[in-house]
C-alpha positions as CSV (number, residue, x, y, z in Angstrom):
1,X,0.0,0.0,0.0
2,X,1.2,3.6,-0.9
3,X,1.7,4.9,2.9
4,X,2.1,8.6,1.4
5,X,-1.6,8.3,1.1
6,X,-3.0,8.3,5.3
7,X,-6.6,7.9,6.1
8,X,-8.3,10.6,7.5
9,X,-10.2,10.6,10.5
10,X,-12.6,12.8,8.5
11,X,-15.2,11.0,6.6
12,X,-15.2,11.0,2.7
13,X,-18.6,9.6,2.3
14,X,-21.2,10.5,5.1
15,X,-24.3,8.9,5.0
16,X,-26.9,9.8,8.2
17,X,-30.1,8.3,9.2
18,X,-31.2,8.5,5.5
19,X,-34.7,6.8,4.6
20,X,-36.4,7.0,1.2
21,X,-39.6,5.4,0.5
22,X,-41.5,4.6,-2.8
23,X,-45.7,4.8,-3.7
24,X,-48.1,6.2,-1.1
25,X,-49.8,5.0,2.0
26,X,-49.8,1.4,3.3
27,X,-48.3,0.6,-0.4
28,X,-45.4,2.7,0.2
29,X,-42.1,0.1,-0.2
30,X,-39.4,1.5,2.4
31,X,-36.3,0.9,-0.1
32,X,-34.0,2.8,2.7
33,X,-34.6,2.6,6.5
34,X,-33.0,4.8,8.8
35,X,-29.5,4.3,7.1
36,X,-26.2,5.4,8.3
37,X,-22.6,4.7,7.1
38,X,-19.4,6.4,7.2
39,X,-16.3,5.9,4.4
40,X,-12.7,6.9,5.2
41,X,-10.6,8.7,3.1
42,X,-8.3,5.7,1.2
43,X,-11.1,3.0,1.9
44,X,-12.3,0.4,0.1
45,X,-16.3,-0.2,1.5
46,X,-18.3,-3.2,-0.5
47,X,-21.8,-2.6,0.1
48,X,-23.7,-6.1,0.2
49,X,-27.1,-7.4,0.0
50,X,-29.9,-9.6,-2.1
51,X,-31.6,-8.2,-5.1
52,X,-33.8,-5.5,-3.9
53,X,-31.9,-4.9,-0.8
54,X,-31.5,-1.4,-1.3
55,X,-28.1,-0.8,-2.5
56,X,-28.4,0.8,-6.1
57,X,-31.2,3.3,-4.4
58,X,-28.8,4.4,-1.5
59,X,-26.3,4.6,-4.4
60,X,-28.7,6.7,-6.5
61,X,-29.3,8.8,-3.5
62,X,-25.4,9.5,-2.7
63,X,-25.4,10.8,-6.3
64,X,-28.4,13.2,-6.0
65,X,-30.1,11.4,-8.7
66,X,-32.9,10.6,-5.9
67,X,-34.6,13.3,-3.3
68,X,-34.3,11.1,-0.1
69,X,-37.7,11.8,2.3
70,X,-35.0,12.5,5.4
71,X,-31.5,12.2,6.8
72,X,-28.6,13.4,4.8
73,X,-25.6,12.6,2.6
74,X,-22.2,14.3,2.2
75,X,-19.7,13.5,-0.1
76,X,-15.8,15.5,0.5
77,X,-17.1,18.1,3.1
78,X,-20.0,19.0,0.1
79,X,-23.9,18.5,1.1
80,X,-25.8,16.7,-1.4
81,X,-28.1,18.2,-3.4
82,X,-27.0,21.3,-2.5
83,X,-22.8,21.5,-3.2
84,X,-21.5,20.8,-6.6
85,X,-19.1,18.0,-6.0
86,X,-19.3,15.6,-9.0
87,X,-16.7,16.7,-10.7
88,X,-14.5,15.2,-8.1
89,X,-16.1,11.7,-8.3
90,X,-16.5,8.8,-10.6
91,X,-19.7,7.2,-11.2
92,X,-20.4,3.4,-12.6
93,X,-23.2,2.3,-12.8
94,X,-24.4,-1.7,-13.2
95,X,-25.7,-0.7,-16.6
96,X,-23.5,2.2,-18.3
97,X,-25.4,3.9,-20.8
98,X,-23.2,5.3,-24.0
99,X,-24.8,7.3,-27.5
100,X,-23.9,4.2,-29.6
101,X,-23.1,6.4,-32.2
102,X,-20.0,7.3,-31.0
103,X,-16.8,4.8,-30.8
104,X,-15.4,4.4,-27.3
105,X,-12.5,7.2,-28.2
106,X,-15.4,10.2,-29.0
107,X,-17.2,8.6,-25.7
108,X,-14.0,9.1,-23.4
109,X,-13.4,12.8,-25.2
110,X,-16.9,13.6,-24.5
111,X,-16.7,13.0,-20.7
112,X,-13.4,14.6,-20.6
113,X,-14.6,17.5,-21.5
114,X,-17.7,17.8,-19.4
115,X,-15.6,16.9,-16.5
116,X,-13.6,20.4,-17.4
117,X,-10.5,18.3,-18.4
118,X,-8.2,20.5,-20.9
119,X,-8.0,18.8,-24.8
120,X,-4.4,18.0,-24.0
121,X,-4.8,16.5,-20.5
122,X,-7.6,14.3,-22.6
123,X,-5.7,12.9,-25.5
124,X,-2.8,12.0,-22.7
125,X,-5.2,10.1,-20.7
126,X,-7.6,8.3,-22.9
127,X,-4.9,6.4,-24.2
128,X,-3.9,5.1,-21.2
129,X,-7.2,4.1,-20.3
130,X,-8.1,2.3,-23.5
131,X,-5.2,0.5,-23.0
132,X,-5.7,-0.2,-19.1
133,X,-9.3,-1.4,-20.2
134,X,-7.9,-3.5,-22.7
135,X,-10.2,-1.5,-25.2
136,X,-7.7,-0.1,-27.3
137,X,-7.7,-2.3,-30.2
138,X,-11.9,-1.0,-30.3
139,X,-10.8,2.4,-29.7
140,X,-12.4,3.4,-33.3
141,X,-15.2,1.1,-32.6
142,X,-19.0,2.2,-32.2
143,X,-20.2,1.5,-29.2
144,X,-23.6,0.4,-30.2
145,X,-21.9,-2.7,-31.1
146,X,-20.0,-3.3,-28.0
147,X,-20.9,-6.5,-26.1
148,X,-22.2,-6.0,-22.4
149,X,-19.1,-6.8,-21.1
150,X,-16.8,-4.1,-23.2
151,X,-19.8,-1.8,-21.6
152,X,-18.8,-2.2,-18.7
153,X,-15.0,-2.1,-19.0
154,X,-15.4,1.1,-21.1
155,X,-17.7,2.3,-18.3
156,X,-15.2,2.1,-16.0
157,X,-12.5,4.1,-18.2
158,X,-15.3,6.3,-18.3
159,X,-15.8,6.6,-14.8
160,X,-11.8,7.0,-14.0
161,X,-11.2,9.7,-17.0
162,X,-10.9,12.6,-15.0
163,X,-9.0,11.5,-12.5
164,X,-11.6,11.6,-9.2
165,X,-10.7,11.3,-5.9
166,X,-13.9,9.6,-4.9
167,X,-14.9,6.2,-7.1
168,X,-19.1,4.5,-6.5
169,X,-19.2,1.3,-8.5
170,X,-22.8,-0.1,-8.4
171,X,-22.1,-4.3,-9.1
172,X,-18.6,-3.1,-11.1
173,X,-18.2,-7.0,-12.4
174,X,-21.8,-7.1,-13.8
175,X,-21.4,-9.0,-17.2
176,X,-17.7,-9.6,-16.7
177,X,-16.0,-12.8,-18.0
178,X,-13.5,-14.2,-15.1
179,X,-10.8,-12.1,-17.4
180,X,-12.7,-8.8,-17.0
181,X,-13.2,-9.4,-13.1
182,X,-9.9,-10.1,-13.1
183,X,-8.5,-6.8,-14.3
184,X,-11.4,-4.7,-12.5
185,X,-10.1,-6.3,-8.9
186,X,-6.6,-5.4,-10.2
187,X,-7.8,-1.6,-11.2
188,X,-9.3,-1.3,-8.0
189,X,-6.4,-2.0,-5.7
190,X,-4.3,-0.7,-7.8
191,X,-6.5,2.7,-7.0
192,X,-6.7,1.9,-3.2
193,X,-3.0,2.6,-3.6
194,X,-3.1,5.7,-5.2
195,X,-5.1,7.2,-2.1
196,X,-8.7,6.7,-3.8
197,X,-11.7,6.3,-1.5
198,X,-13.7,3.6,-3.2
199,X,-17.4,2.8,-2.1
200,X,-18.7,-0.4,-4.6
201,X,-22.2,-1.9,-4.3
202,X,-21.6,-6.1,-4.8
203,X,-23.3,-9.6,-4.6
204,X,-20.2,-11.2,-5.4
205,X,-19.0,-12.2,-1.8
206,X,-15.5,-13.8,-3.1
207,X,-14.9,-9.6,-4.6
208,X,-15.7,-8.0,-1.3
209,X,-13.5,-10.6,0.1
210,X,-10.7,-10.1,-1.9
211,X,-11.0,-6.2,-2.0
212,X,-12.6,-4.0,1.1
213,X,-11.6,-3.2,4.0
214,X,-14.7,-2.6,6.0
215,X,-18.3,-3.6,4.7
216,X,-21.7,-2.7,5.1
217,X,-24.8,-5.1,5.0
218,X,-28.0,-4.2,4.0
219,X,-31.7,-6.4,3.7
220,X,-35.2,-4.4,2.9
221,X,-33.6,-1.0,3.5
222,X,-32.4,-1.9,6.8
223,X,-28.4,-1.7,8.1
224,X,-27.9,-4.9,9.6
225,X,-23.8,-4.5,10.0
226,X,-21.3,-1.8,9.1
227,X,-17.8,-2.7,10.0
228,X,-14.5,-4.6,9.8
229,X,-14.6,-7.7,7.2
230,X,-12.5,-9.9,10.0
231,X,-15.1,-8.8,12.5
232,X,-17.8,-9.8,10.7
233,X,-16.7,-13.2,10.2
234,X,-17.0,-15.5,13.0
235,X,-13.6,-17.7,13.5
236,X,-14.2,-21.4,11.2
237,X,-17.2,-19.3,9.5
238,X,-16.8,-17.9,5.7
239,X,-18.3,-15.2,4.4
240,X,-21.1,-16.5,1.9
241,X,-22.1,-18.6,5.2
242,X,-22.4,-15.7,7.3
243,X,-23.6,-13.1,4.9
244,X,-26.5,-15.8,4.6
245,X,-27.4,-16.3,8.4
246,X,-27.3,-12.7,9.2
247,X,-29.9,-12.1,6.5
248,X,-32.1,-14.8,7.4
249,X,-31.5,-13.5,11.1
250,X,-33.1,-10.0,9.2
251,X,-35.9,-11.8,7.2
252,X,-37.3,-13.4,10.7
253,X,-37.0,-9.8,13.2
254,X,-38.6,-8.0,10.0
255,X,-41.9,-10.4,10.2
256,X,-41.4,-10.8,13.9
């Protein structure tokens, strides 16, 4: 690990006692409860839970793409929805959206730009990325004929063009072949070194295994642990094993 870059004691990501709710009246699904989560500065925090746990709308949330109905989010010191901050972060999402149109070069330029980058800082890095990716050889391609997992590769070039100091994957290996998961994991140590903060939505337990330093757990909206990976797992126990009691744990106190 590059020591030059210390954790701060000061949160990066600041999530507190959020709650956002969807429909009306006794049909209103509660897709966050009461949530609250703090990130360090040069952490990497996976974000678990089943399908329809909660996780992409916290994300969305976070982003200021969703109003939450209470409780409130901070990215870098900034409040959101009411600081501009997103310049400073990288966003991907489980299903990148792209003008197929243009080839993965003109898509790259194109977020360069409206992330304030200067031309020549743009042509230096795209390159770079491409390659990283290993997208260069499509680099002329258009990306309407990309397959779902060169998506999601250029997605992440996409996400990392400008350089940010904050990175939210939501599921980053979604449609990745074990050779693409293989040089995402890679990417993202290799930017837990360079002093990145790193918060990454997963249901891909051997990932958060292999990759964060603190998770968080979350079932119907509800936090059920936020905290050290070796905490969480009980000694002779793996992780799938206890990912799976403790939501089962959830599922009977939430009918109780």
């Amino acid at each position: 690990m590059n020591i030059t870059h210390a954790k701060s004691t000061s949160p990066i990501i600041e999530i507190s006692r959020l709650t956002k709710g969807f429909g009306t009246g006794r049909r209103k699904n509660q897709a966050v409860d009461n949530l609250s989560i703090t990130i360090a500065r040069g952490e990497v925090f996976g974000f678990l839970g089943p399908n329809g746990a909660g996780k992409s709308t916290t994300i969305k949330l976070l982003l200021g793409f969703l109003k939450p109905d209470s409780g409130s989010l901070g990215i870098l010191g900034k409040i959101v929805g009411q600081d501009e901050f997103r310049q400073r972060i990288g966003y991907l999402s489980e299903f990148p959206f792209f003008y197929d149109h243009l080839t993965a070069r003109e898509t790259l330029r194109l977020s360069g730009r409206l992330s304030g980058m200067s031309k020549q800082a743009i042509n230096q890095r795209i390159p770079m990325l491409l390659e990283r990716m290993n997208l260069l050889n499509a680099a002329d391609r258009r990306v309407g004929g990309f397959s779902k997992g060169m998506k999601q590769r250029l997605g992440m070039a996409n996400a990392l063009v400008h350089d940010p100091e904050v990175l939210i994957f939501d599921e980053p290996m979604s449609g990745l072949d074990p050779v693409g998961r293989h040089q995402i994991k890679k990417l993202i140590i290799e930017l837990k070194q360079d002093g990145k903060t790193i918060f990454f939505s997963s249901h891909i337990l051997s990932d958060i295994e292999a990759l964060c330093d603190r998770i968080g757990i979350i079932n119907k909206g509800v936090l059920l642990y936020s905290g050290g990976l070796e905490e969480f797992l009980a000694a002779g126990v793996g992780l799938e094993e206890r990912f799976v009691s403790l939501i089962e744990e959830g599922n009977r106190a939430s009918v109780a």
